[in-house]
Backbone as a chain_set.jsonl record, in Angstrom:
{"seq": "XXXXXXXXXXXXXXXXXXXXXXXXXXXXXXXXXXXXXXXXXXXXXXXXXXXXXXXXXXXXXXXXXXXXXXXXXXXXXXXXXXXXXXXXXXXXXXXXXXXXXXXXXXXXXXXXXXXXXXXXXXXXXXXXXXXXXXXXXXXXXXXXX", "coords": {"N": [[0.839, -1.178, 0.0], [0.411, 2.451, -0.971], [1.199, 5.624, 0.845], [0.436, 8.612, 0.554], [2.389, 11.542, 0.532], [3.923, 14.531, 1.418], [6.126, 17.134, 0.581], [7.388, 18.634, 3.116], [9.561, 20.196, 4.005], [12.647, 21.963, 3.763], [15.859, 21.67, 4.7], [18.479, 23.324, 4.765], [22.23, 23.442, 4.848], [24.581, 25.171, 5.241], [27.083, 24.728, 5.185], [27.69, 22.478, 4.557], [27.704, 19.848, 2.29], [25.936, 17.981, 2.07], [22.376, 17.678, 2.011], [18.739, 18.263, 3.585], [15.569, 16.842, 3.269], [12.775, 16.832, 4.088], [9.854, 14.667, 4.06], [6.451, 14.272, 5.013], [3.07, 12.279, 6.074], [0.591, 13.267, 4.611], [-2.599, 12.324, 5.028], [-3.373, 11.469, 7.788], [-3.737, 8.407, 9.95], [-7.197, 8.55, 11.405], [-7.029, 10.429, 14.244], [-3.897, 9.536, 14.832], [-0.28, 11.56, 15.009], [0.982, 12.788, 12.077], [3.23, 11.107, 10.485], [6.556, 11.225, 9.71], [9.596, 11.617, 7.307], [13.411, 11.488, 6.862], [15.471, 12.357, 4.459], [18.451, 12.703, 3.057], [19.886, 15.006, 0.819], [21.987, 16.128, -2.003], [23.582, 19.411, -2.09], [23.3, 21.085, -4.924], [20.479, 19.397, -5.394], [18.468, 20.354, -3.195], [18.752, 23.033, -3.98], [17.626, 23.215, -6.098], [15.11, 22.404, -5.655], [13.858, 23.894, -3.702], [14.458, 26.04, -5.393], [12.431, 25.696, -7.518], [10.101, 25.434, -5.412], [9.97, 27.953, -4.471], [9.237, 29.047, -7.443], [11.445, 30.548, -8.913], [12.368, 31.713, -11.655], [15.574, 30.312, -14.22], [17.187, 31.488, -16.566], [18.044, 29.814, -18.302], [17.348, 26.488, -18.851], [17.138, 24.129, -16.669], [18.512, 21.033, -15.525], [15.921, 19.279, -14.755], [14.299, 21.09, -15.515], [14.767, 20.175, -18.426], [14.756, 17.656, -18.192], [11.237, 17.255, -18.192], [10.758, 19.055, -20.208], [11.399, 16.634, -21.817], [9.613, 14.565, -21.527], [7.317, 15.764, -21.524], [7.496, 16.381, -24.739], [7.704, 13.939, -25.819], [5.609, 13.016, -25.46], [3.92, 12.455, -23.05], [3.069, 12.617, -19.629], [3.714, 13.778, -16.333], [2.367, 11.927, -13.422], [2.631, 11.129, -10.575], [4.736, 10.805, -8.027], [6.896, 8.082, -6.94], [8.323, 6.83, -3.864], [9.468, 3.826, -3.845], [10.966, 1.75, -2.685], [13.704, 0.473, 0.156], [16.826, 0.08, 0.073], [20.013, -0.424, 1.731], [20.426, 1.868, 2.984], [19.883, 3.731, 0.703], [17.143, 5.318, -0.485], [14.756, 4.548, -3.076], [13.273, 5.574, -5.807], [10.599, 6.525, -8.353], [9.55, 7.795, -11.23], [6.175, 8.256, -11.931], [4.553, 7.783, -14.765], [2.241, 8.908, -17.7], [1.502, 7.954, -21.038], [0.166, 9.715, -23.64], [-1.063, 7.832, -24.98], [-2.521, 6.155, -23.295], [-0.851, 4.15, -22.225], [1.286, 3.156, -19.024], [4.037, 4.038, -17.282], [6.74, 3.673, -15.493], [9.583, 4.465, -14.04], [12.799, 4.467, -13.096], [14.185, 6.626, -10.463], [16.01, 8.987, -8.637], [15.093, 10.012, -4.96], [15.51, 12.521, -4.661], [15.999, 13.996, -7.682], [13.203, 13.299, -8.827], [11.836, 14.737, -6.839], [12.635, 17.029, -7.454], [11.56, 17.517, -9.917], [8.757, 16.832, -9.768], [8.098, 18.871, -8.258], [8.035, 21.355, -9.438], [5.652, 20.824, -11.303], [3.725, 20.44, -9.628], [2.949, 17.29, -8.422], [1.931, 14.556, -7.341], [3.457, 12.604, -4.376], [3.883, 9.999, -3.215], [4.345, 6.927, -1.347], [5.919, 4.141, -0.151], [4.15, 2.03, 2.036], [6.266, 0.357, 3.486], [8.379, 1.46, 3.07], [7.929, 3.887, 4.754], [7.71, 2.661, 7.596], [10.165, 1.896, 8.028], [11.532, 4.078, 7.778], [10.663, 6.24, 9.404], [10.396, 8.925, 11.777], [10.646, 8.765, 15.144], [8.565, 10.198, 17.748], [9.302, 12.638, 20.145], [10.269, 10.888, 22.909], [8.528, 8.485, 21.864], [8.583, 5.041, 21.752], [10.064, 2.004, 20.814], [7.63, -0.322, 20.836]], "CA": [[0.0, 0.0, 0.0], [1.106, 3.6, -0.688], [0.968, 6.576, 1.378], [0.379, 10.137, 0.197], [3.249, 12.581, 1.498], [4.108, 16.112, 0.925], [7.839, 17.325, 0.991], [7.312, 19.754, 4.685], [10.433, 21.285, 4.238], [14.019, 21.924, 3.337], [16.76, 22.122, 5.488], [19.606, 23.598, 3.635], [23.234, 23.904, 5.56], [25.628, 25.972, 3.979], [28.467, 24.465, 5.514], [28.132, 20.811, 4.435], [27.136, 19.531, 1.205], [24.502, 16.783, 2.034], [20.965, 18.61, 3.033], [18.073, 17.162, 3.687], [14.61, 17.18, 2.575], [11.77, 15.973, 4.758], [8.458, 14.375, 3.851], [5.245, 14.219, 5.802], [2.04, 12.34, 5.953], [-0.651, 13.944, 4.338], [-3.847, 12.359, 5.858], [-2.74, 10.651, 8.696], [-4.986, 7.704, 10.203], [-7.963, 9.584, 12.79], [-6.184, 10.277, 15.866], [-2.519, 9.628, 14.991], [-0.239, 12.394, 14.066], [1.777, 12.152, 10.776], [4.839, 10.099, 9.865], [7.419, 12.322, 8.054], [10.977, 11.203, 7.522], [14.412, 12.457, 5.964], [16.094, 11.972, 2.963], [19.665, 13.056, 2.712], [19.986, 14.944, -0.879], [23.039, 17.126, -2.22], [23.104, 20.759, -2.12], [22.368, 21.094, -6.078], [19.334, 19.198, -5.556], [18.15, 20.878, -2.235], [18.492, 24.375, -4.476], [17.123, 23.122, -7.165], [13.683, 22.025, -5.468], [13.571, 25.185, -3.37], [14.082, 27.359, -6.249], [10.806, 25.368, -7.636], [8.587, 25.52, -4.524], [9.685, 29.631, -4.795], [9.395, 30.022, -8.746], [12.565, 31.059, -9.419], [12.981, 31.319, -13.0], [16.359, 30.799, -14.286], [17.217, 32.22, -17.793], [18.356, 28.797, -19.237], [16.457, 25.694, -18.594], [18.481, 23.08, -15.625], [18.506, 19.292, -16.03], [15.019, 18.936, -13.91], [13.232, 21.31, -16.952], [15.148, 20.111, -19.75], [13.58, 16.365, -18.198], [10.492, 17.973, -17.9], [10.442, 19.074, -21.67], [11.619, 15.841, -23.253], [9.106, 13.653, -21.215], [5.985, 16.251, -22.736], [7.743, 16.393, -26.368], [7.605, 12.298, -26.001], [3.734, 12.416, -25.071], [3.817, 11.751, -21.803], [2.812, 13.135, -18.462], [3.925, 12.846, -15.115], [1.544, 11.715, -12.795], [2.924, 10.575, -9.641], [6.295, 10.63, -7.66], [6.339, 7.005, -5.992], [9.194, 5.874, -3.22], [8.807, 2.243, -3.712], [11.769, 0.75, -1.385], [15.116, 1.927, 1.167], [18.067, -0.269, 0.276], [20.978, -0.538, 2.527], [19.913, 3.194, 3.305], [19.251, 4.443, -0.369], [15.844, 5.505, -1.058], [14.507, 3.762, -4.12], [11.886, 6.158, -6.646], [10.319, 6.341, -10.27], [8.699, 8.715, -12.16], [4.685, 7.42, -12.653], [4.713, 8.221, -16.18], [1.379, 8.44, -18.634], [1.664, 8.182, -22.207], [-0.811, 9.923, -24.882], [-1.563, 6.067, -25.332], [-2.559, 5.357, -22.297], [0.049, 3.348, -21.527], [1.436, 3.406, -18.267], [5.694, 3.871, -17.144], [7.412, 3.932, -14.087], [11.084, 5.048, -14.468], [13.854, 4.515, -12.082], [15.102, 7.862, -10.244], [16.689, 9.738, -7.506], [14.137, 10.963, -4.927], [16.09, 14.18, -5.412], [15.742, 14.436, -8.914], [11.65, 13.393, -8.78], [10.782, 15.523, -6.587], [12.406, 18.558, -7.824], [11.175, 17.65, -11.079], [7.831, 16.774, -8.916], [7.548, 20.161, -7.587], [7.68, 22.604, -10.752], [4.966, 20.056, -12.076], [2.694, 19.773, -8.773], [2.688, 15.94, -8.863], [1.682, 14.153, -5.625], [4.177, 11.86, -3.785], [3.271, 8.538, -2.658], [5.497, 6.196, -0.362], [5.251, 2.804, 0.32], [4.126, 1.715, 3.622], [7.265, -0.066, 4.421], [9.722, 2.628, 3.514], [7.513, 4.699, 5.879], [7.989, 1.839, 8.997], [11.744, 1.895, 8.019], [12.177, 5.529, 7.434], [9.811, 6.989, 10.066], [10.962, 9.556, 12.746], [9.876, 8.838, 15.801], [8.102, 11.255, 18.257], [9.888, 12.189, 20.934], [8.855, 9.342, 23.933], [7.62, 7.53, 21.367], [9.227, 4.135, 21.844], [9.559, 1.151, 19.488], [7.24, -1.11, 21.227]], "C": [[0.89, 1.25, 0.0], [0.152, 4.973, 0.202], [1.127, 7.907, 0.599], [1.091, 10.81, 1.469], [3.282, 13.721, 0.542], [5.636, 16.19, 1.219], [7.348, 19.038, 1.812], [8.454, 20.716, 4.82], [11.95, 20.766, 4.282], [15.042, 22.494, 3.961], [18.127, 21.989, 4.869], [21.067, 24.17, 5.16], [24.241, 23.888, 5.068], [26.697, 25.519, 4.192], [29.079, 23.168, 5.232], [27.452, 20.704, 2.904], [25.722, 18.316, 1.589], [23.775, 17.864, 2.876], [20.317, 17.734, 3.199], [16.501, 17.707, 3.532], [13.335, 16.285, 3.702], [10.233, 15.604, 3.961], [7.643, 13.729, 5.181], [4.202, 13.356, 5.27], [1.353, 13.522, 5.53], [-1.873, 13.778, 4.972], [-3.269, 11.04, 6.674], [-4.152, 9.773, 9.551], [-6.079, 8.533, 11.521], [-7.221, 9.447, 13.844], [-4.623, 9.852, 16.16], [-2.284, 11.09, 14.185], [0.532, 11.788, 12.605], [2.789, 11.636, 10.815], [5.308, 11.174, 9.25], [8.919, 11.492, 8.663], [12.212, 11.657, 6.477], [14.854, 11.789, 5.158], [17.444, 13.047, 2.537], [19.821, 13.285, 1.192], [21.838, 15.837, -0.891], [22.68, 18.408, -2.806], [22.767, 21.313, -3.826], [21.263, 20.865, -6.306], [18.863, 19.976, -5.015], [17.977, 22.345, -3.031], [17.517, 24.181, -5.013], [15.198, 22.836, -6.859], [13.537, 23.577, -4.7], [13.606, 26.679, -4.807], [12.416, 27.033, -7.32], [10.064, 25.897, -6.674], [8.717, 27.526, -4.863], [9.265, 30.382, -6.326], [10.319, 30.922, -8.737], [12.867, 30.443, -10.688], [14.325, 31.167, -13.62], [16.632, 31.121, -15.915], [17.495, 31.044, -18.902], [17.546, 27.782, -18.659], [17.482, 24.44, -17.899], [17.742, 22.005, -16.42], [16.794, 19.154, -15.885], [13.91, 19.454, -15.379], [13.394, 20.681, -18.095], [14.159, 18.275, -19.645], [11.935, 16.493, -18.213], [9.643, 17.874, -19.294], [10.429, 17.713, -22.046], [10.116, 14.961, -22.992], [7.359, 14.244, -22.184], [6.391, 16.145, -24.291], [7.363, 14.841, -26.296], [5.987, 12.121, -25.775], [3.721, 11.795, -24.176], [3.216, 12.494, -21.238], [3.325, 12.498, -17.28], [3.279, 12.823, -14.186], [1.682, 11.852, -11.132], [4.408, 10.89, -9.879], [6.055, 9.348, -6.791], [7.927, 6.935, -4.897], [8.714, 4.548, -2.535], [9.938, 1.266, -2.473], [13.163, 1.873, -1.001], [15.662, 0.528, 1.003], [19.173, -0.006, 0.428], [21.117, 1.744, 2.384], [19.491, 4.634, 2.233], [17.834, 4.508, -0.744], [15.747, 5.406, -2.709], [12.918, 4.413, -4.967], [11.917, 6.183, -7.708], [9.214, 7.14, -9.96], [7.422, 7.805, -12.61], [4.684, 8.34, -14.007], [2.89, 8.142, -17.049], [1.576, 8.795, -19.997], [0.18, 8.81, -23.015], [-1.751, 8.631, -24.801], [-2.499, 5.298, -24.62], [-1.93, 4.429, -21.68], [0.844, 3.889, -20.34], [3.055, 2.927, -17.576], [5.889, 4.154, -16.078], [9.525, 3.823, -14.62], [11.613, 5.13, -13.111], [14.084, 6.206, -11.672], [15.146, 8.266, -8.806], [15.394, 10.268, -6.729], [14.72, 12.223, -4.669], [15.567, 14.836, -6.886], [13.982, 14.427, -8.978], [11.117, 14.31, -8.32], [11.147, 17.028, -7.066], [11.763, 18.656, -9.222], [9.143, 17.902, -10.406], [6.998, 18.058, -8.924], [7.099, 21.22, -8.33], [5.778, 21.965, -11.077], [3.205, 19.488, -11.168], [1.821, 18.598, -8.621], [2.218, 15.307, -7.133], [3.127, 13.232, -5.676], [4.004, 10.958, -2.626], [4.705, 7.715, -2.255], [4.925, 4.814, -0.04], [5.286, 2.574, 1.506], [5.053, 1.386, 4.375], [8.497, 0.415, 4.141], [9.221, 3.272, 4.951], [8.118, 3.723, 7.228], [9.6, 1.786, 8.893], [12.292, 3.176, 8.352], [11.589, 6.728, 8.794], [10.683, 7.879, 11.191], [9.938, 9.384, 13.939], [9.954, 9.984, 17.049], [9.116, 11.631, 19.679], [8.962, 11.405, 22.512], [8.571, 8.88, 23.333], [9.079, 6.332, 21.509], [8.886, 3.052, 20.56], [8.692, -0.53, 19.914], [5.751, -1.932, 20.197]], "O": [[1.899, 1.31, 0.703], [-1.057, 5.205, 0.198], [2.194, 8.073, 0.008], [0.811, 10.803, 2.667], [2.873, 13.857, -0.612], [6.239, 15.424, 1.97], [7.088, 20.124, 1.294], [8.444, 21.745, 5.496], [12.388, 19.675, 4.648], [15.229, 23.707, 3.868], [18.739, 20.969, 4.554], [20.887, 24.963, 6.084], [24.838, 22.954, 4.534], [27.552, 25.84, 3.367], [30.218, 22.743, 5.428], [26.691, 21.589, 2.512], [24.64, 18.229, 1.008], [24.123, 18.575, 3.819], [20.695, 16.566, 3.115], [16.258, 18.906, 3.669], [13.331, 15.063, 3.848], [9.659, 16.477, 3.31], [8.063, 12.966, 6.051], [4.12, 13.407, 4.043], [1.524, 14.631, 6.037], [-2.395, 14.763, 5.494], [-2.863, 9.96, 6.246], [-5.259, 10.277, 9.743], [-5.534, 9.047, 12.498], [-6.819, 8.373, 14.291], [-4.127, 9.8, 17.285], [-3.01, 11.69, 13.392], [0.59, 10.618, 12.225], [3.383, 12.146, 11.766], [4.724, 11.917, 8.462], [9.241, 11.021, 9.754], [11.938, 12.138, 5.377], [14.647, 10.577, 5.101], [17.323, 14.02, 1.794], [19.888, 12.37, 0.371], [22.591, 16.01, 0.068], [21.837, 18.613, -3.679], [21.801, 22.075, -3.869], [20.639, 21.558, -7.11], [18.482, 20.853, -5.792], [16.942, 22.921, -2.693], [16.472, 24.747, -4.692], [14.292, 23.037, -7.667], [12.989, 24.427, -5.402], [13.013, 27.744, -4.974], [11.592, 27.866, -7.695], [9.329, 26.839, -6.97], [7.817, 28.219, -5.338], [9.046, 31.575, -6.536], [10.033, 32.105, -8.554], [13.339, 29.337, -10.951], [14.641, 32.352, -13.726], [15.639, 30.65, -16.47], [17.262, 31.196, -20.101], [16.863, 28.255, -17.751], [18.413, 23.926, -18.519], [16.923, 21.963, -17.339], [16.248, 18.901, -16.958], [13.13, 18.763, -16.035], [12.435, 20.525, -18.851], [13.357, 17.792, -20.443], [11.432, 15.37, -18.26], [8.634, 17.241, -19.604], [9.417, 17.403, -22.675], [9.452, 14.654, -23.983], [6.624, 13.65, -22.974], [5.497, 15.796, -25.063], [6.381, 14.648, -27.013], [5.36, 11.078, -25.96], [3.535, 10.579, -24.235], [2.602, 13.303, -21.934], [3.435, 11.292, -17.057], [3.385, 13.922, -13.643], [0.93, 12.588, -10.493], [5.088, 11.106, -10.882], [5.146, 9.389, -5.961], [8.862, 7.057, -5.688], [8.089, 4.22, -1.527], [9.623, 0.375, -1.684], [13.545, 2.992, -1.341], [15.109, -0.331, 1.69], [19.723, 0.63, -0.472], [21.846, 2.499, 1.742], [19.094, 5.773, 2.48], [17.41, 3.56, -1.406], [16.479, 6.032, -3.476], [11.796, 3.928, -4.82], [12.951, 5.948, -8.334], [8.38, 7.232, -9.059], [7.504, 6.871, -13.407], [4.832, 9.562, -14.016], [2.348, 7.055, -16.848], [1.836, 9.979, -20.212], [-0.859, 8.175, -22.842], [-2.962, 8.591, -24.585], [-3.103, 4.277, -24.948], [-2.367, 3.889, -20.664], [1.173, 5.069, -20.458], [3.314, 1.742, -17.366], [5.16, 4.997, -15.555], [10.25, 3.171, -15.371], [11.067, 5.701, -12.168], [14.149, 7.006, -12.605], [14.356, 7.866, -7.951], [14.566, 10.886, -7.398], [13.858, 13.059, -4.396], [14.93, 15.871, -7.083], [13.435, 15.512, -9.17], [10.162, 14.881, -8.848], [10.363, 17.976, -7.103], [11.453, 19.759, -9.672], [8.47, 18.912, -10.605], [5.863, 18.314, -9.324], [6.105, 21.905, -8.091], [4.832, 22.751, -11.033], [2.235, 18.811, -11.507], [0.59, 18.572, -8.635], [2.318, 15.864, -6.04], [3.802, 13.119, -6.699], [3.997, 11.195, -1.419], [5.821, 7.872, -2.752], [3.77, 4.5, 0.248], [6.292, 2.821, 2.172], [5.123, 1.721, 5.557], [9.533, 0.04, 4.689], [9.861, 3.225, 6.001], [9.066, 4.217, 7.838], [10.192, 1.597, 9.956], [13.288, 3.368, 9.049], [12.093, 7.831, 9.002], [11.78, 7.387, 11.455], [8.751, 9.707, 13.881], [10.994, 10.568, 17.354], [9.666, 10.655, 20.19], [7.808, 11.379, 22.941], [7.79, 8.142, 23.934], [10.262, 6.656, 21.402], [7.996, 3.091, 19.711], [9.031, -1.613, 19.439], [5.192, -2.944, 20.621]]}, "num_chains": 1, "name": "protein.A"}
């Protein structure tokens, strides 16, 4: 089963190269709060999605638009951002893809690269249940019982 998340916010630190990018529950079950958990990106990405969520245009078109373009010139759409699995602590995502055709693609990628592509493109971002139980932050006091 997947979960619907949101990316809550971007914690950018100027002094290191790895940032980090959090995602949240969206509708969290009645009476719990949300799950959110981090995702270690590199400070290119971390710009690159913040200068999306702000609309910051830049005068030439980065990697994230230029993927952007080819996937509409090809007759596509992108539907979905999924993170389908976390091996040996890499987070594991693909591009939900729709063709003209109706045919239906999932594409390997970075959840760096997805979601900044994601974000220009206001795509949702879905998680699989058992990244979430792997990936989860827990509350503080919350124990793992």
């Amino acid at each position: 089963m997947y979960v619907q998340m949101e990316l809550s916010r971007i914690l950018i630190r100027e002094q290191r190269h790895e940032q980090i990018i959090e995602l949240r529950e969206t509708d969290p079950e009645a009476g719990e709060s949300p799950r959110s958990f981090p995702i270690v990106i590199g400070i290119v990405e971390a710009d690159a999605i913040r200068r999306r969520l702000e609309h910051i245009e830049l005068p030439r078109p980065m990697t994230h638009d230029l993927l952007g373009s080819v996937i509409d010139g090809l007759g596509a759409k992108l539907d979905a951002i999924s993170i389908v699995d976390l091996v040996n602590g890499a987070f594991i995502a693909r591009l939900n893809l729709s063709k003209d055709s109706g045919e239906r693609v999932a594409i390997d990628a970075r959840p760096s690269d997805a979601i900044a592509l994601g974000a220009a493109l206001d795509v949702p971002i879905f998680v699989a249940d058992h990244v979430i139980e792997q990936a989860v932050l827990k509350a503080p006091g919350q124990s793992d019982d």
